[in-house]
C-alpha positions as a printed NumPy array, in Angstrom:
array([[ 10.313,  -5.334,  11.306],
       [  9.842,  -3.93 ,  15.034],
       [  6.8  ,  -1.567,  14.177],
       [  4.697,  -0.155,  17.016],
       [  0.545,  -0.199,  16.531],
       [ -0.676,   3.005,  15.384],
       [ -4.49 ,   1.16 ,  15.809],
       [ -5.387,  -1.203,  18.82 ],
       [ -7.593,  -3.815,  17.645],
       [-11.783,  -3.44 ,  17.537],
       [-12.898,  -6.995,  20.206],
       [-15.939,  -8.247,  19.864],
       [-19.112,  -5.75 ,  18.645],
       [-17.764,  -2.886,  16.471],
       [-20.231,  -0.713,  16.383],
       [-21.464,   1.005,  13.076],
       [-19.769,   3.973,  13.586],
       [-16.228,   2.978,  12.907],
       [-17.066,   0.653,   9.775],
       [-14.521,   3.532,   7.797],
       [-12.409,   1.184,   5.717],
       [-10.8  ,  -1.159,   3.418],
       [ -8.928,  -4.343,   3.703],
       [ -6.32 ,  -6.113,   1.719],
       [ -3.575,  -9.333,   2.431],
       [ -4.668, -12.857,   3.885],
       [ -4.956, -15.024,   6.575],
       [ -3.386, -18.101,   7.795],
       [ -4.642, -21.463,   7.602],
       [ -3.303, -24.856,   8.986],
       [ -5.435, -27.719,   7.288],
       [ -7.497, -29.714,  10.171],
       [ -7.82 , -32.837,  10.106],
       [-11.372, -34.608,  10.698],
       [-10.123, -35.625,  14.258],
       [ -9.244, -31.941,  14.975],
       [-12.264, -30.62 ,  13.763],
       [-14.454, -32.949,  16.233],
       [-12.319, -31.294,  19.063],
       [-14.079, -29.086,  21.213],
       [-13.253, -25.121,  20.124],
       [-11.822, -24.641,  23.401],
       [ -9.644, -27.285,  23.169],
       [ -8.282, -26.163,  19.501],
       [ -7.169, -22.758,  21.192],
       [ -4.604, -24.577,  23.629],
       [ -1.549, -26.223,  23.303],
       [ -0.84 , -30.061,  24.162],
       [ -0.754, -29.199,  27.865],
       [ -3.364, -26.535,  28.166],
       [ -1.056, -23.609,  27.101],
       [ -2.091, -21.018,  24.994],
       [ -2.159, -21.784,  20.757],
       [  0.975, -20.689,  19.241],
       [  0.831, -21.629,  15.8  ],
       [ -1.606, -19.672,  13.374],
       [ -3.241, -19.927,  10.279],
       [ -2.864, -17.399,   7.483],
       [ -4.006, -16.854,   4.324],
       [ -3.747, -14.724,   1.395],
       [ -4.414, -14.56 ,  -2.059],
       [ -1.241, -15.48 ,  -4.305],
       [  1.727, -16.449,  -3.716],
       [  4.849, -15.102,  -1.623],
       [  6.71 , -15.005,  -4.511],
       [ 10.111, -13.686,  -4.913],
       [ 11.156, -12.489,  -1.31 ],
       [ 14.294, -10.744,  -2.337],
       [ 14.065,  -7.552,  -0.207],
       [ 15.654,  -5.132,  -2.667],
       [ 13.716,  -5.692,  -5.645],
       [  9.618,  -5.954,  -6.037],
       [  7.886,  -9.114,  -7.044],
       [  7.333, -10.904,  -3.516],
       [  4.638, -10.282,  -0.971],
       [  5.541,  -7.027,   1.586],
       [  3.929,  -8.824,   4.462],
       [  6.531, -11.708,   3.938],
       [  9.405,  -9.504,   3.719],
       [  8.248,  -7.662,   6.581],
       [  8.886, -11.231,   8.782],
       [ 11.753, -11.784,   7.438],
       [ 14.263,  -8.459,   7.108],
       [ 14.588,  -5.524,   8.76 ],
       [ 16.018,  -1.587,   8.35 ],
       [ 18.111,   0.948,   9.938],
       [ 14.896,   2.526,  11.038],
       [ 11.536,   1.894,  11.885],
       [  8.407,   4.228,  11.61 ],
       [  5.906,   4.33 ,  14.581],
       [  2.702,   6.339,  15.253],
       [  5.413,   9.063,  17.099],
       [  8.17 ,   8.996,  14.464],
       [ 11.383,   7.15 ,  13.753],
       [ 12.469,   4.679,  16.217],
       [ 15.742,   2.751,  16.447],
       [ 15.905,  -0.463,  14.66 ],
       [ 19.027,  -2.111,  13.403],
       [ 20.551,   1.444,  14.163],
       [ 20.778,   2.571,  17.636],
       [ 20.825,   5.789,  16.958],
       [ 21.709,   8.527,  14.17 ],
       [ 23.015,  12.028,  13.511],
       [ 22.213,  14.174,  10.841],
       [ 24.71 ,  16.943,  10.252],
       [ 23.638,  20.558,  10.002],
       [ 23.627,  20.874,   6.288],
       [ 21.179,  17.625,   5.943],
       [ 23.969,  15.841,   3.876],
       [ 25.732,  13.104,   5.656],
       [ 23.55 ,  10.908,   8.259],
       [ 25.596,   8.568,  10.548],
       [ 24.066,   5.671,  11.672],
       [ 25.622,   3.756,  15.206],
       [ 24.697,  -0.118,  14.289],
       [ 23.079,  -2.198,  16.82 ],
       [ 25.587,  -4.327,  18.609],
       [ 25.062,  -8.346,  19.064],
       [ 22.354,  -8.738,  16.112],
       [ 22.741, -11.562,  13.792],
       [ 21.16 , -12.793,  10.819],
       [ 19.094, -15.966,  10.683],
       [ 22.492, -18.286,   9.341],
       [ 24.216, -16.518,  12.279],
       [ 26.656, -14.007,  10.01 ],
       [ 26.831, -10.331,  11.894],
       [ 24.744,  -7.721,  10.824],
       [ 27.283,  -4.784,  11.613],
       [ 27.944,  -1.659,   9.119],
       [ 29.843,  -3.518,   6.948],
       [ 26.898,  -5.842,   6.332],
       [ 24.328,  -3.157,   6.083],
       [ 27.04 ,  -1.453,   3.633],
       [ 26.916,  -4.669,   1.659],
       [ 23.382,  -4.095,   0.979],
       [ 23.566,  -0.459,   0.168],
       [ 26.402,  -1.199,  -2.229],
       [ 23.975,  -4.156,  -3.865],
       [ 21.294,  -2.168,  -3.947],
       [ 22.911,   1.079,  -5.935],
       [ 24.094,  -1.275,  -8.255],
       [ 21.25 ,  -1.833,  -9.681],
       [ 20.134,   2.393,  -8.897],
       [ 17.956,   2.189, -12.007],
       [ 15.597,   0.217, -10.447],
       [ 15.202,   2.532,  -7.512],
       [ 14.796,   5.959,  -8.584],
       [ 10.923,   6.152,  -7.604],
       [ 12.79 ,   6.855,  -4.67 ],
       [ 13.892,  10.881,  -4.892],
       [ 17.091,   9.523,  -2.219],
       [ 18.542,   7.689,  -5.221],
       [ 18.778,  10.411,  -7.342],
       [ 20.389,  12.965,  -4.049],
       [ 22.354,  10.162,  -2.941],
       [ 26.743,  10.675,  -3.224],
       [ 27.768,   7.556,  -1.431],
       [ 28.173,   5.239,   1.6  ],
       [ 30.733,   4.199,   3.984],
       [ 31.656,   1.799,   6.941],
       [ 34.153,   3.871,   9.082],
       [ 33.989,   0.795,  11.308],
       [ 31.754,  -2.348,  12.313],
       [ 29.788,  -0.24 ,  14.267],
       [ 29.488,   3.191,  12.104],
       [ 27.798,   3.712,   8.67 ],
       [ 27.312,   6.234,   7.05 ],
       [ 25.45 ,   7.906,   4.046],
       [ 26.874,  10.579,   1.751],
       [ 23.665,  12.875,   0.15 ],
       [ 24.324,  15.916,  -2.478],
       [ 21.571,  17.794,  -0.893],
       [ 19.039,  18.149,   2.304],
       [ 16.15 ,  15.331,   1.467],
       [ 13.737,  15.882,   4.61 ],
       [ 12.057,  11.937,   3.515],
       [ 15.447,  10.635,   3.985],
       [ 14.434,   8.345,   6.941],
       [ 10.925,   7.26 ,   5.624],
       [ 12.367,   6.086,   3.014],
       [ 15.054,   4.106,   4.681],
       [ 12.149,   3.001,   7.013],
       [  9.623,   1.348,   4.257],
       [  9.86 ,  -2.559,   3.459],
       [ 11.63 ,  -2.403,   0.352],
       [ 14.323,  -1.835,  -1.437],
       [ 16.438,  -0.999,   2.356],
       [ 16.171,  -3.993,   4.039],
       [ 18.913,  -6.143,   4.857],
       [ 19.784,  -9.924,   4.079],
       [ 22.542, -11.61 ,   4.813],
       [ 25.579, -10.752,   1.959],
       [ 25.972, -14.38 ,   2.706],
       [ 22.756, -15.528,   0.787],
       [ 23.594, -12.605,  -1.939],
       [ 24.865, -13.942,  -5.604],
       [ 28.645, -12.341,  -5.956],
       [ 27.902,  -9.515,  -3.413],
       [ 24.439,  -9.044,  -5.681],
       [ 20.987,  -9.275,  -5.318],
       [ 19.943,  -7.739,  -8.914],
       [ 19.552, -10.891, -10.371],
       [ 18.554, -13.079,  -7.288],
       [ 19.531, -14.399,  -3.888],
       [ 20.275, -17.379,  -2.933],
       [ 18.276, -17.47 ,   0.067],
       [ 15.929, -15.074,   1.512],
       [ 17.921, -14.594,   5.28 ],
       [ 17.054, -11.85 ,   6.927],
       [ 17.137, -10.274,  11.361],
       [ 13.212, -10.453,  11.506],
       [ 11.285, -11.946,  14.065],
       [ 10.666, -15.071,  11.802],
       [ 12.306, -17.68 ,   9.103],
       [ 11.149, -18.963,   6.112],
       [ 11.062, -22.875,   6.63 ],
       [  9.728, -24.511,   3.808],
       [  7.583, -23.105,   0.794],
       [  5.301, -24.487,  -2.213],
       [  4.314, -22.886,  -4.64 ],
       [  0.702, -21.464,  -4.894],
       [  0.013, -23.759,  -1.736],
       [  1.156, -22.449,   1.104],
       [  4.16 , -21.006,   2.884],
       [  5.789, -21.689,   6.354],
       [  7.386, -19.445,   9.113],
       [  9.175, -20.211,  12.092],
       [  9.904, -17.788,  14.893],
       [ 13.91 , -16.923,  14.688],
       [ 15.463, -18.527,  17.634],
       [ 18.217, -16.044,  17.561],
       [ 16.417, -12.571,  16.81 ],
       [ 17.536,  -9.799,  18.819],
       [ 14.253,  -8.227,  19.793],
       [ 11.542,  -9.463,  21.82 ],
       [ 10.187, -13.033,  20.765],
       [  6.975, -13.206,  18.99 ],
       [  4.497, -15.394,  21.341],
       [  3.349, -16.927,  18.14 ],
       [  6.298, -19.565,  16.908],
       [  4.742, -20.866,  13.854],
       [  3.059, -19.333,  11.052],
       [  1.678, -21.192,   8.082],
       [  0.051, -18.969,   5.195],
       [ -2.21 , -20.95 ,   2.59 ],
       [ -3.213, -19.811,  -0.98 ],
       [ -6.91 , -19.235,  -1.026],
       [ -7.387, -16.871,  -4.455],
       [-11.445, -16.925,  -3.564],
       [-12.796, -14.499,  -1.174],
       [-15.597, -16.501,  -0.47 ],
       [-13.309, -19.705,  -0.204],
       [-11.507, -17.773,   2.275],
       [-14.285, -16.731,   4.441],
       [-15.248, -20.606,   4.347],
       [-12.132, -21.596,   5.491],
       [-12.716, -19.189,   8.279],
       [-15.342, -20.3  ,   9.44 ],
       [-14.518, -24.13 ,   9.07 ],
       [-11.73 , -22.982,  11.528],
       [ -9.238, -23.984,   8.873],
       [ -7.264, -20.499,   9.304],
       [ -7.013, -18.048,  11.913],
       [ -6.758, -14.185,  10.706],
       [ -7.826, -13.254,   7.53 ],
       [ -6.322,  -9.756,   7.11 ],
       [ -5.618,  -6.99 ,   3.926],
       [ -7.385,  -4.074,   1.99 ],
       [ -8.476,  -6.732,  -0.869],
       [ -8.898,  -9.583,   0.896],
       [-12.187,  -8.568,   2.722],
       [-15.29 ,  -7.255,   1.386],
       [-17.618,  -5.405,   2.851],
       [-20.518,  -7.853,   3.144],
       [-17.78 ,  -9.948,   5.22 ],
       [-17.614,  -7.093,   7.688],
       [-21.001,  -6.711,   8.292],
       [-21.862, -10.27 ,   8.517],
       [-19.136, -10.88 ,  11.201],
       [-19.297,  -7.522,  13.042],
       [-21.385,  -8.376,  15.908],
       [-20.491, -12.245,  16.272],
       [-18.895, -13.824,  19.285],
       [-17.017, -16.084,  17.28 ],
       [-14.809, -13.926,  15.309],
       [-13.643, -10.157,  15.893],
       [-13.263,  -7.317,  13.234],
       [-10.839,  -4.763,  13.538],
       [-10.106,  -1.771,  10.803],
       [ -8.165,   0.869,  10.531],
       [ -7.865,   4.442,   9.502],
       [ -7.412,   5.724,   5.717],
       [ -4.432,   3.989,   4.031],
       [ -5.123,   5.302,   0.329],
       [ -7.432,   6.818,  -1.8  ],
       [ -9.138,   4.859,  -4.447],
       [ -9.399,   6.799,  -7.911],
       [ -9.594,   7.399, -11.548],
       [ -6.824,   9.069, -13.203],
       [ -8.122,  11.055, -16.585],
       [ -5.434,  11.077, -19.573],
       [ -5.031,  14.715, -20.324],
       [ -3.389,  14.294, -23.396],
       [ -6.651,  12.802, -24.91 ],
       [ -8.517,  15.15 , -27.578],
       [-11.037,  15.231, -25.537],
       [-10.191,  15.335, -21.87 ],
       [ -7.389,  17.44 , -22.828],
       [-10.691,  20.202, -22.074],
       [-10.298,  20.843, -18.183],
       [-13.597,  21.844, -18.219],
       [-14.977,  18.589, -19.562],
       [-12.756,  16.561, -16.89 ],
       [-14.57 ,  19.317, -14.38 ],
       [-18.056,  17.894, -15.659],
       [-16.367,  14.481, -15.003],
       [-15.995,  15.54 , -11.48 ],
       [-19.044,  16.9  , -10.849],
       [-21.195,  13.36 , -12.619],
       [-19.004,  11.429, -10.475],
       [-21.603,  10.379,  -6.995],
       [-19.027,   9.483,  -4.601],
       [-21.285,   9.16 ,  -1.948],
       [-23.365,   6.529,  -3.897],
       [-20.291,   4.325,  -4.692],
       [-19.278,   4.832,  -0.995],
       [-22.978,   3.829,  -0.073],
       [-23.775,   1.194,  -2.783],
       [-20.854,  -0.924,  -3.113],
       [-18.969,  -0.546,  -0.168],
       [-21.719,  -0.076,   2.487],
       [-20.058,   2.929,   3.769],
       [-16.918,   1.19 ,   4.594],
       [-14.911,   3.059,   2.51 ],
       [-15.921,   6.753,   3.031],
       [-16.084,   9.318,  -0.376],
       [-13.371,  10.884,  -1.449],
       [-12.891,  14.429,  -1.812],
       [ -9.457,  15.114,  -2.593],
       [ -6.987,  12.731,  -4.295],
       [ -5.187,  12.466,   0.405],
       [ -7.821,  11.877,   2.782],
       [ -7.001,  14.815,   5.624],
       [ -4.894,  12.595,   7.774],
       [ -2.276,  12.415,   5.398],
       [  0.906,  14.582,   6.587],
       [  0.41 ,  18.226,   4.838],
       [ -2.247,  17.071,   2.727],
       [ -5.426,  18.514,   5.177],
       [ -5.62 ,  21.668,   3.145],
       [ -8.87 ,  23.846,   2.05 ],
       [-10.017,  22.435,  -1.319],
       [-13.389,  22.587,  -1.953],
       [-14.723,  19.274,  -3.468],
       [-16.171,  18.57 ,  -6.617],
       [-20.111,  18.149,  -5.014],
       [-21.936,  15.827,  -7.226],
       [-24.39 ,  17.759,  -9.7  ],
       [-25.554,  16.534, -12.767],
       [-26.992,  19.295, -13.682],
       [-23.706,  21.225, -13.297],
       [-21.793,  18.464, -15.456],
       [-24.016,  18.667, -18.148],
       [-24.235,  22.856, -18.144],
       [-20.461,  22.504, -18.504],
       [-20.375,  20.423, -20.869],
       [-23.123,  22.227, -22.968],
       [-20.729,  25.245, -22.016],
       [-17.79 ,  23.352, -23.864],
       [-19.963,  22.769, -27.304],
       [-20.741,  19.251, -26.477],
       [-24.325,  18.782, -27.023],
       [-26.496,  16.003, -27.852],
       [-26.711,  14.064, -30.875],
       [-27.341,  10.217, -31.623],
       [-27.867,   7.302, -29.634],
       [-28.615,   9.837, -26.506],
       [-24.072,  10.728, -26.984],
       [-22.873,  14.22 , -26.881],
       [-20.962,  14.968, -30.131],
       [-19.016,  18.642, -30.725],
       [-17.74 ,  19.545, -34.374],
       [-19.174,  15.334, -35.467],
       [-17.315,  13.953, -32.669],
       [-18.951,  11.603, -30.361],
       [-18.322,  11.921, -26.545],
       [-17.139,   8.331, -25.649],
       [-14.052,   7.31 , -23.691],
       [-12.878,   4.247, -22.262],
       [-11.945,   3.311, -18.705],
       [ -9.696,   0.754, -18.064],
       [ -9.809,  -1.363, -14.639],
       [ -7.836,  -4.269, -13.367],
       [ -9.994,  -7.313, -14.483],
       [ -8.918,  -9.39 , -11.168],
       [-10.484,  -6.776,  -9.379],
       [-13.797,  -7.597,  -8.934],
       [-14.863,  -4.175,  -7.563],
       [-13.422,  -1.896,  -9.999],
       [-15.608,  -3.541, -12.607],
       [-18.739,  -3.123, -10.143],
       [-17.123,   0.521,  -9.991],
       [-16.918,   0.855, -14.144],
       [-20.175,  -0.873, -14.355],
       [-21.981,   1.802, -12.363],
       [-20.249,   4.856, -13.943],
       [-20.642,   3.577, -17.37 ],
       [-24.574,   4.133, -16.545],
       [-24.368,   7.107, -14.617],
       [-22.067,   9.018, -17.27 ],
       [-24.369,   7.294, -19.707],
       [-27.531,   9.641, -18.715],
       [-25.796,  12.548, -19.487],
       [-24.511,  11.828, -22.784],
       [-21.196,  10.716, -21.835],
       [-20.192,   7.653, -24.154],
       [-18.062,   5.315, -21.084],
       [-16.594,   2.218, -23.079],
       [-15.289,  -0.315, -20.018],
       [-11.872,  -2.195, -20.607],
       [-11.184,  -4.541, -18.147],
       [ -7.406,  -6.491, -18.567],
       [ -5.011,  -9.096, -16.529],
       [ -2.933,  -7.321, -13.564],
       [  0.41 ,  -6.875, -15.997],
       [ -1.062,  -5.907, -19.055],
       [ -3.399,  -3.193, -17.423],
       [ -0.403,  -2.358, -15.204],
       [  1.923,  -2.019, -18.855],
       [ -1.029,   0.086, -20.535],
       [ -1.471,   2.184, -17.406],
       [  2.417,   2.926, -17.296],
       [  2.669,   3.896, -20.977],
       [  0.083,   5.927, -21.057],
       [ -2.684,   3.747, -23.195],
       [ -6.102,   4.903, -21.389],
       [ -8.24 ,   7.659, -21.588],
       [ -9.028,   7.179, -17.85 ],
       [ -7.883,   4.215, -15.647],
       [ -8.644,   2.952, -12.073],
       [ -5.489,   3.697,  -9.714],
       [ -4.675,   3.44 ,  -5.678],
       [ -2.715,   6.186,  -4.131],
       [  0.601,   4.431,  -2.466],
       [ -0.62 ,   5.022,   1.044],
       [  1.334,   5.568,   4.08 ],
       [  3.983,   6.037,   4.931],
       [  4.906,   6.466,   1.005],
       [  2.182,   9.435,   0.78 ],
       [  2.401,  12.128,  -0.321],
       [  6.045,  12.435,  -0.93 ],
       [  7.355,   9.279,  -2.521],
       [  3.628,   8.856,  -4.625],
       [  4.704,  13.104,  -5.869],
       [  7.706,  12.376,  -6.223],
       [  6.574,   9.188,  -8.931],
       [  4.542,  11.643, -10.64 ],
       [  7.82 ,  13.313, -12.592],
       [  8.59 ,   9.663, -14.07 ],
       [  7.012,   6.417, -15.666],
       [  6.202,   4.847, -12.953],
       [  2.653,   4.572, -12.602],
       [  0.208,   5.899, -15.049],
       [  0.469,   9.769, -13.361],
       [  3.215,  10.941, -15.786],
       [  0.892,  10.136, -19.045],
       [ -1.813,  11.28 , -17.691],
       [ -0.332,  14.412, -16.657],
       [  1.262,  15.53 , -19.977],
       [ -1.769,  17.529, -21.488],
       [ -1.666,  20.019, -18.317],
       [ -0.307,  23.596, -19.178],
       [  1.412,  23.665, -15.864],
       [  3.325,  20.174, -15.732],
       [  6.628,  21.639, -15.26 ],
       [  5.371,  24.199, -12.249],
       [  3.626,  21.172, -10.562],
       [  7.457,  19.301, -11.141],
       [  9.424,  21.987, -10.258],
       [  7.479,  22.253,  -6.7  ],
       [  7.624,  18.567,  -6.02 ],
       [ 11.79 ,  18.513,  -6.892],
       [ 11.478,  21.446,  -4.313],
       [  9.417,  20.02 ,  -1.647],
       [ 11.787,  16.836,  -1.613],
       [ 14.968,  19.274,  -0.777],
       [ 12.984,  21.706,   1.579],
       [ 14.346,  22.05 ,   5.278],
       [ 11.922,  24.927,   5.686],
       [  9.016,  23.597,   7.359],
       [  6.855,  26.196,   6.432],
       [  8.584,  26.749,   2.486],
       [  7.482,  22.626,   2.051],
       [  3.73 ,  23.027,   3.164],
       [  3.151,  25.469,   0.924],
       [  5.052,  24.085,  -1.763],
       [  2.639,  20.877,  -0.437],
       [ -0.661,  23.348,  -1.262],
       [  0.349,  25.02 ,  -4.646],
       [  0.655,  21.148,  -5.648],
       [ -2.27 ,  19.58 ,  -4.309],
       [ -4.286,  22.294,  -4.687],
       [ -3.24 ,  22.558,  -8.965],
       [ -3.927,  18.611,  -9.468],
       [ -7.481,  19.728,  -7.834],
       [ -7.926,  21.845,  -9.945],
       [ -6.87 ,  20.582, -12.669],
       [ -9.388,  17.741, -12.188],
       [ -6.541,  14.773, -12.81 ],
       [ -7.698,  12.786, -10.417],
       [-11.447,  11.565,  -9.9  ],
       [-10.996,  10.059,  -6.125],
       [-13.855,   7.913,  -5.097],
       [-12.917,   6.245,  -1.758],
       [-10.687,   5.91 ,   1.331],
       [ -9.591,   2.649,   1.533],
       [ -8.408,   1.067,   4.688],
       [ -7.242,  -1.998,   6.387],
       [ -9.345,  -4.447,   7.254],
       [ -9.071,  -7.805,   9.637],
       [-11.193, -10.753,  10.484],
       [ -9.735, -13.493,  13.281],
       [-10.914, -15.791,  15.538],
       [-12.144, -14.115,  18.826],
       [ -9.131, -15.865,  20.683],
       [ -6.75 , -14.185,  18.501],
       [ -5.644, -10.757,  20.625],
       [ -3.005,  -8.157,  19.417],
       [ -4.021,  -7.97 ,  16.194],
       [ -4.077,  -4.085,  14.586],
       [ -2.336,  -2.057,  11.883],
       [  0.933,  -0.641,  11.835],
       [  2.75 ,   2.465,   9.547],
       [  2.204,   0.41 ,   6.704],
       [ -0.74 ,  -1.194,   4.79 ],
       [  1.175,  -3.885,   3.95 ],
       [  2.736,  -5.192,   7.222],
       [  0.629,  -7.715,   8.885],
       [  1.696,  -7.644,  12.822],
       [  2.285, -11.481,  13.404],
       [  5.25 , -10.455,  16.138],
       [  2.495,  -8.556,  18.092],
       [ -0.024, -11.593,  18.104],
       [ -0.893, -14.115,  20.476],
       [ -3.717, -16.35 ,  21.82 ],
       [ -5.71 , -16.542,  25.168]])
C-alpha cells in the first residue's frame, strides 16, 4: 500500500543514542554468481549502462505463504506489495488510497466512500465499488473469522450505489472504524476475478491485487519474486524487481549480507542486537531503527491457585529486573518496559507508577502472603511449593535466553520457575486455551494498539482472555473496552482508556519487559529505506539505489 514514512532512515554512523529498538522481517537476496562477485562493488550498484541498481535482494525467514489478503497465514510484508485498502494510515492520519475521499454522517453510522477513478488490478479488471463490494461481501462471509475486529461485530451492511460510491452500513459510532479499514489484512482488495465463486474463505485462485508490485514466480521455502506493476495507479517504485530468499539462520543471513548476496535485511526478529552494533559505524552497510512498535511481555494466568494472589503476581513484578534484560540481552536496544504501551502509544501515556525492581520488596510480599521458605531453597504456604511454569516460543531464541535468566533470578528468592519451551502452533494453541501459568506474549503494535489488542482481550484470541479470568473486575475492565470502541466523546474514551490501563496495572497481568522496535540493515547504496504505520510493512515502493 501507499504508506508515507513516519521514520527517515539512520545513513551511515548511528550514534549510540538512538540504538532504542527491535527488528523483525528479512531481506532480499539475488544469488551472485562467481563472475559477479569478482566485479568491482561499484560496478554491482549500476545497471548494464551505468544506471542506478534496480533490482534488490531480500530476505526473510519463512516462507510467503498463503497471500490471500482476507485471511492470515501469509507474510504481511508480501501482502502489503501486492493489495491495497480504501485507506491508508500516515504519520498525520488517514490519507486517500483506493478511496478518494469519504464522509462520515453525523451519527457515526454510515461512511461513504468516493472510489478512485482509472485504477485497475494487476489482470486489468476495474477496481470500482462494485469490486471493493465484492470483497466486503467475501469477507463477511466468512465474519467468524474476523471478529478480533470490534467493526465486525457493529457492522449492518454494505452497498454499491454506483461504480464510483460505496458505502458501509454500522449499528453504532466505532471511532477505529478507519484504522481498521486501513491495516493489511482482512480489508484489502484482490481482484473478484482471482476469487473461488465470489469467495476467498477457502482460497483464491491467484493472489492479484492494485499494489505497487506482482507476484511473478514463487518456490517454496526458496525464494519468492516481485515485479513492479506496469499498470499501478500511483507513483512507480524506482526499484522494478524484488527477489526475497529463505534464509531461517540469523547468522546465515548476516553472511549473506555481507557476501553481498542480498541487499536489506529488515524486521523486529530478523536482527539481533550484536548485528546492530557490529554494523553501526561501518561504511559498508547502514542501520536504521525505529521507534517502539510493541511491548515485549509475560502474561500471568490468574486463574492459577497460586497467581490467582494479586499480591504474589505484585512480588512477580517487583523480582522482575527489566533494566538488566534491557541491558544484558538486548544491549539496550530494546529499552525496559514499564507499562504493558510504551508512552507513544495513542492514549496510553498515562501516570502509572512502575513496578521498580526490589527484591527485597518481592520477597516481603510474598512473606506477607504466607509463602515462606521450605525445601530445596522453594517457598511453600499450607505444604504447597511455590513453582510455576513459563512457557516461551521454542523458535525464539531470545525468549529462552529471557526464561533462562528469570528462572535464576526468581530462583534466589524462592520462586520455583519451571521453563516450557514448544513449536510456534502448539505454544500458540496452549497460549489461546489458556494452558500456562505465565507465557511470553508481544503486544500487536501499531496501528492495532491499543484498541484492536483491548478489544481481543474480551475473546479467545490470544492468551489475554485466560489469563484474565481469575481478576475480580473482568467484566468492569470489558464493559469499558465495549465502551471505548463506541465512544465519540474524546474526552469520555481517554478516560475510559485510564480506568483500563491503569486496572491491568494494577492488577499486575502483564509483566512487560521491553519495547521492541524495527530494525534494518542494507547496503550503504540502498537510500529510502525507513518504517512506516506498521511493523510489518517493509517500504520497497519508497526504495532506490545511488
Amino acid at each position: 500500500m501507499k504508506k508515507r514514512l513516519l521514520y527517515t532512515c539512520l545513513a551511515g554512523v548511528i550514534s549510540a543514542a538512538l540504538l532504542s529498538g527491535c527488528q523483525k522481517q528479512g531481506s532480499k537476496e539475488a544469488a551472485a554468481t562467481g563472475k559477479e562477485q569478482a566485479n568491482t562493488e561499484a560496478a554491482a550498484t549500476k545497471g548494464s549502462e551505468g544506471t542506478p541498481k534496480d533490482e534488490l535482494v531480500f530476505v526473510n525467514f519463512r516462507d510467503i505463504r498463503d497471500l490471500n489478503p482476507h485471511l492470515y497465514a501469509g507474510e504481511m510484508y508480501a501482502q502489503e506489495m501486492l493489495y491495497e485498502t480504501l485507506v491508508t494510515i500516515t504519520a498525520d492520519g488517514y490519507a486517500p488510497c483506493l478511496a478518494e475521499s469519504w464522509n462520515i454522517s453525523e451519527d457515526g453510522k454510515t461512511y461513504t466512500f468516493k472510489i478512485r477513478k482509472g485504477v485497475t488490478f494487476s489482470d486489468g479488471e476495474v477496481c470500482d465499488a462494485n469490486a471493493i463490494k465484492a470483497n466486503f461481501d467475501a469477507i463477511i462471509e466468512n465474519k467468524e473469522r474476523h471478529t478480533w475486529l470490534e467493526m465486525m461485530n457493529v457492522l449492518v451492511g454494505v452497498s454499491a450505489p454506483d461504480a464510483d460510491t460505496f458505502v458501509i452500513e454500522l449499528s453504532q459510532p466505532y471511532y477505529p472504524m478507519l484504522t481498521e479499514l486501513g491495516v493489511t489484512r482482512p480489508f484489502a482488495m484482490i481482484s473478484p476475478k482471482a476469487m473461488k465463486n465470489g469467495s476467498t474463505k477457502d482460497g483464491v485462485d491467484a493472489y492479484i491485487g492494485t499494489g505497487p508490485y506482482v507476484l511473478k514466480e514463487s518456490v517454496t521455502d526458496e525464494y519468492a519474486v516481485f515485479e513492479a506493476n506496469e499498470n499501478y495507479w500511483g507513483e512507480k517504485p524506482k526499484v522494478k524487481k524484488i527477489t526475497v530468499k529463505v534464509i531461517p539462520d540469523n547468522q546465515t543471513r548476516i553472511l549473506a549480507l555481507e557476501k553481498g548476496e542480498i541487499d536489506l535485511i529488515f524486521g523486529k526478529n530478523m536482527i539481533d542486537a550484536d548485528a546492530v552494533n557490529k554494523y553501526k559505524e561501518s561504511d559498508k552497510f547502514s542501520v536504521s531503527l525505529s521507534d517502539a512498535t510493541s511491548t515485549r511481555q509475560i502474561v500471568i494466568n490468574t486463574t492459577n491457585d497460586i497467581l490467582k494472589d494479586k499480591t504474589v503476581r505484585q512480588a512477580i513484578q517487583h523480582a522482575t529486573n527489566r533494566q538488566a534484560i534491557s541491558d544484558g540481552i538486548f544491549y539496550g536496544l530494546e529499552k525496559p518496559a514499564d507499562t504493558l504501551y510504551s508512552k507513544t502509544v495513542p492514549y496510553c501515556n498515562i501516570e502509572l507508577t512502575p513496578y521498580e525492581f526490589s527484591q527485597d520488596k518481592a520477597s516481603e510480599m510474598l512473606e506477607e502472603s504466607g509463602w515462606v521458605m521450605g525445601n530445596q531453597n522453594v517457598r511453600e504456604k499450607d505444604g504447597t511449593p511455590l513453582k510455576l511454569t513459563l512457557l516461551y516460543n521454542s523458535d525464539s531464541v531470545t525468549e529462552k535466553t529471557i526464561a533462562e535468566y528469570l528462572q535464576s533470578e526468581y530462583g534466589k528468592l524462592g520462586i520455583g520457575l519451571e521453563i516450557k519451551g514448544e513449536e510456534e502452533q502448539s505454544y500458540r494453541d496452549n497460549m489461546k486455551a489458556g494452558n500456562f501459568d505465565m507465557v511470553f506474549n508481544i503486544c500487536w503494535g501499531l496501528p492495532y494498539d491499543p484498541q484492536s489488542s483491548l478489544a481481543g482481550m474480551r475473546q479467545r484470541v490470544y492468551g489475554d482472555y485466560a489469563a484474565q479470568q481469575g481478576l475480580a473486575d473482568k467484566a468492569e475492565i470489558d464493559k469499558a473496552i465495549t465502551e471505548i470502541m463506541v465512544s465519540t466523546d474524546e474526552e469520555k474514551r481517554q478516560e475510559l482508556y485510564r480506568f483500563v490501563l491503569t486496572r491491568l496495572h494494577e492488577d499486575a497481568v502483564y509483566i512487560p519487559l521491553t519495547y521492541e522496535c524495527n530494525k534494518a540493515i542494507y547496503r550503504s547504496d540502498l537510500k529510502g529505506v525507513g518504517f512506516t504505520q506498521t511493523q510489518y510493512e517493509v517500504p520497497f515502493a519508497q526504495m532506490y539505489f545511488e
